[in-house]
N, C-alpha and C positions, 0 to 999 in steps of 0.2 A: 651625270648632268654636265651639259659643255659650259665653257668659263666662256666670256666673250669679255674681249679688252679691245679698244678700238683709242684712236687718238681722240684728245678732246672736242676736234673740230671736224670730224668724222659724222658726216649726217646719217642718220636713220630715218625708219621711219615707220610707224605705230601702225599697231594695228587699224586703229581709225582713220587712216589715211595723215596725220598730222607729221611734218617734218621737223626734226631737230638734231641737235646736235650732240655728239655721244655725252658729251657736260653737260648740255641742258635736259637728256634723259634720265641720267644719274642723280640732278637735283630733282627731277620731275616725281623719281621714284622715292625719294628721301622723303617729301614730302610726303607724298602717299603712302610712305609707312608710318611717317607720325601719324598722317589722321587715325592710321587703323590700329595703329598700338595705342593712341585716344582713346579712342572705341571699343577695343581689348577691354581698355584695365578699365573703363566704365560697366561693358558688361560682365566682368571678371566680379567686381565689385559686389553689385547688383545681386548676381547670385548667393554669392557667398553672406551678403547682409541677411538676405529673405534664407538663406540655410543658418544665418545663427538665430531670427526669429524664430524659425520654426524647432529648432532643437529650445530656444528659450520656452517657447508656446508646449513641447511636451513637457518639460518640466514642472510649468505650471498647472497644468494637466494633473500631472501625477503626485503634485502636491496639494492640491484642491482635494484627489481623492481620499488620502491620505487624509486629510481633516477633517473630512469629511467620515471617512471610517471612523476616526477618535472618535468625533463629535455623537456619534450615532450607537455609540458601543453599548450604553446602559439604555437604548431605546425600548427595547424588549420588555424591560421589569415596569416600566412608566406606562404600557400599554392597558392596562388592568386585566381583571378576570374575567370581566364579565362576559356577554355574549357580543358587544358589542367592540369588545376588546382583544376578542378572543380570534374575532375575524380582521380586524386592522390587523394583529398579529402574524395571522398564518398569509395577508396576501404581502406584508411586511417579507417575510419569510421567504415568500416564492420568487418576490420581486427584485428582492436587496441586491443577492448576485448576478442577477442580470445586468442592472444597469452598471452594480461595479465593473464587472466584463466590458460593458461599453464605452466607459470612461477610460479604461485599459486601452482598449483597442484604438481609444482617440489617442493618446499620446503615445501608443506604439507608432502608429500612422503619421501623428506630426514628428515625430523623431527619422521616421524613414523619408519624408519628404525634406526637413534638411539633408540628409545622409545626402539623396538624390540631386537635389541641388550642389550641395559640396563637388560631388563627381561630376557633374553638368562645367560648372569651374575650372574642374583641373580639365577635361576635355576641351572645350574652348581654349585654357590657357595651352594646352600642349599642340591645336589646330595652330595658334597662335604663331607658336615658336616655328612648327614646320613650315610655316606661311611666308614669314621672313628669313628663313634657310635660304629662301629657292633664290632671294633675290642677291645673295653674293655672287652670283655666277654671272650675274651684272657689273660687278664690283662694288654693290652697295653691301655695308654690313651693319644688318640690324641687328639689336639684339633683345628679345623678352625677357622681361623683369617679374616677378608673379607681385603682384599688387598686397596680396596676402601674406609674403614672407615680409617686407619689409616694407611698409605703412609709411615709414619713417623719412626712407632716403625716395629720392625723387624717381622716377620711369627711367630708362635710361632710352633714347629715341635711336634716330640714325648715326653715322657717323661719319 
């Protein structure tokens, strides 16, 4: 990729026909990388929130079944003997493990949709990082921050 260094007061001029100065290019772009490392770590965010719902959403999933298995364990002996109990029982019987299966498959599913989310995140973030590579060869240096490692300290923008 070629470097371009030109004097501050060195005009160019944009693809949109617009004329400026290699200094007023270089703030032009600075800008335009905050807005989109803005916009990064918002949709960086975004993702990664609706991926810890969704890994939250199987757990509670699998914890409903879960209590649902306890709650249901002595259901069998409460059915009685009769004929009429005899048939709750057996469609009890045929029925149970299926929807256990079902309930499984739901919070395998919402666990694989955070999974896929998460990966959505790091993809974005790593388009991210190659995205403001390109623009050093301008002599602009951004640099991407993953929003997810470190919550705590601020973005770090252009420089």
């Amino acid at each position: 990729m070629p470097t371009y260094d030109y004097p501050p007061d060195q005009l160019v001029k944009l693809s949109d026909g617009r004329v400026m100065t290699w200094a007023e290019f270089q703030r032009y772009l600075r800008q335009q990388a905050t807005t989109y490392t803005q916009q990064m770590t918002t949709a960086i965010e975004q993702l990664s929130g609706l991926a810890d719902q969704m890994h939250s959403h199987a757990g509670e999933v699998s914890s409903a079944l879960h209590r649902l298995t306890s709650d249901m364990s002595g259901i069998e002996g409460a059915m009685g003997t009769d004929e009429i109990g005899a048939q709750v029982l057996a469609t009890w019987q045929q029925q149970w493990p299926n929807l256990r299966q079902v309930i499984e498959q739901v919070a395998t599913v919402l666990g694989g949709l955070g999974d896929g989310l998460e990966k959505a995140a790091d993809v974005v973030f790593q388009t991210e990082q190659s995205n403001l590579q390109g623009l050093s060869q301008y002599g602009v240096h951004v640099s991407a921050t993953d929003p997810r490692k470190s919550r705590s300290q601020p973005r770090r923008g252009p420089s």
